[in-house]
C-alpha positions as CSV (number, residue, x, y, z in Angstrom):
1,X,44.9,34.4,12.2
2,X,48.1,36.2,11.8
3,X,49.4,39.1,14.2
4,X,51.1,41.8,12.4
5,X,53.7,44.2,14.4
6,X,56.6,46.6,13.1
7,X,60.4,46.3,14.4
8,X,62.6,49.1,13.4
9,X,62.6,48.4,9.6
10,X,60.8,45.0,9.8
11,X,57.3,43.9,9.6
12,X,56.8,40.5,11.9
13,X,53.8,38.4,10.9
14,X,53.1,36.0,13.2
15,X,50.9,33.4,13.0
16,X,49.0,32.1,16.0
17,X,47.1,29.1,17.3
18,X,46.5,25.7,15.5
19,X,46.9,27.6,12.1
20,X,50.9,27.5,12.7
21,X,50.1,24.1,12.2
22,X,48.0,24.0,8.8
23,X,50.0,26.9,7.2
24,X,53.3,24.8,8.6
25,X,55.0,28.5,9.7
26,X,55.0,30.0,12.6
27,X,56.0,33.9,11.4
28,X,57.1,35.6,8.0
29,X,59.6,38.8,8.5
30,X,58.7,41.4,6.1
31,X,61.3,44.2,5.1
32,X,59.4,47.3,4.8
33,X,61.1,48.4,1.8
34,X,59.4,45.0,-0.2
35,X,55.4,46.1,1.0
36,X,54.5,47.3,-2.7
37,X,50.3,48.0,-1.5
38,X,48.0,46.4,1.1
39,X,44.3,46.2,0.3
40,X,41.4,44.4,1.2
41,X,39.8,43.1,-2.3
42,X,36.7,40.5,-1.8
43,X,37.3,39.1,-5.6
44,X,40.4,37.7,-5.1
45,X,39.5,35.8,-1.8
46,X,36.3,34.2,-3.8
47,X,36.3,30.6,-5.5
48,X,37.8,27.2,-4.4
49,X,40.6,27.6,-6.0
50,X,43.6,29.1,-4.1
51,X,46.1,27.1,-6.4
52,X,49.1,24.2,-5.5
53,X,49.7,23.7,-2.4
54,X,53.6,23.8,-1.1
55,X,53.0,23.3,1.3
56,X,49.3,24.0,2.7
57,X,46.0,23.3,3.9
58,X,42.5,24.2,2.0
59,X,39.3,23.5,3.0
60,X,37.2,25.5,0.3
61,X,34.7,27.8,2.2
62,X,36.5,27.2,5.4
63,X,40.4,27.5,5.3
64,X,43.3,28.0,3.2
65,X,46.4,28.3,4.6
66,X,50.1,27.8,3.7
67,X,52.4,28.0,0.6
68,X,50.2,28.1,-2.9
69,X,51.3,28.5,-6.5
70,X,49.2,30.1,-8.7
71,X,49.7,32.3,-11.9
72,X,53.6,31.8,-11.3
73,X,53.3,33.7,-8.0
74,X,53.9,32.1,-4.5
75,X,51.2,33.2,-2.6
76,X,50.9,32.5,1.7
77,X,47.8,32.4,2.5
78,X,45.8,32.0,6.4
79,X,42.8,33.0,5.9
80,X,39.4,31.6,7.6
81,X,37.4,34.8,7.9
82,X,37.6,36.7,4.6
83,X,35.9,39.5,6.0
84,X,39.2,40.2,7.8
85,X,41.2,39.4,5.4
86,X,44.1,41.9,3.7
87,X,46.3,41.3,0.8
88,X,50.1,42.1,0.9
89,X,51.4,42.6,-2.3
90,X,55.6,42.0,-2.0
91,X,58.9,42.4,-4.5
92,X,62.3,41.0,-3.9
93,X,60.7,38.9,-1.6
94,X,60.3,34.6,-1.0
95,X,56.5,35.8,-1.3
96,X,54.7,37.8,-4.2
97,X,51.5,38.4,-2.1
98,X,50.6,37.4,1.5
99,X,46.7,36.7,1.7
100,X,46.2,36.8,5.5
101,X,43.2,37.2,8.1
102,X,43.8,39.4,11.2
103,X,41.7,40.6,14.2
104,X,41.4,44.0,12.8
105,X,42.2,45.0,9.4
106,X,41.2,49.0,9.5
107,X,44.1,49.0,12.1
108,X,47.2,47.3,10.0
């Protein structure tokens, strides 16, 4: 599960528990100015495949989390409940998209 919180022109996403340890990072800091859309889209969180890992942990149907590669866009994904899941489409960033669970989505 990741925590999201704002800092003046940063967005800090900070990842908590064990799944610092099977996405292998702790936090992601977001400019504002690279956040092209977040959505919630149940399509894109369905199937086994979340791509190469770089690195990452999947467990299809009950985690995926770290670095992937897939369709030439590096994707971070920590998601275990895709019912809470949002999707964080970036430019100029490390990331293209950030696929990540939180406690309340309706709220980031």
């Amino acid at each position: 599960m990741v925590e999201v919180s704002k800092e003046g022109d940063i967005v800090l996403f900070q990842v908590k528990g064990l799944h610092k340890l099977w996405s292998f990072k702790s936090q992601l800091q977001i400019p504002v100015g690279h956040i092209k859309s977040i959505r919630q889209d149940p399509e894109v969180l369905k199937g086994w495949w979340k791509g190469f890992r770089m690195p990452g942990t999947h467990i299809p149907g009950i985690i995926a989390a770290g670095t992937f590669l897939q369709h030439n866009k590096r994707i971070f994904w920590d998601v275990h409940n895709a019912e809470n899941a949002l999707i964080i489409e970036l430019e100029h960033d490390e990331y293209d998209e950030l696929i990540i669970e939180v406690e309340n989505a309706a709220a980031v």
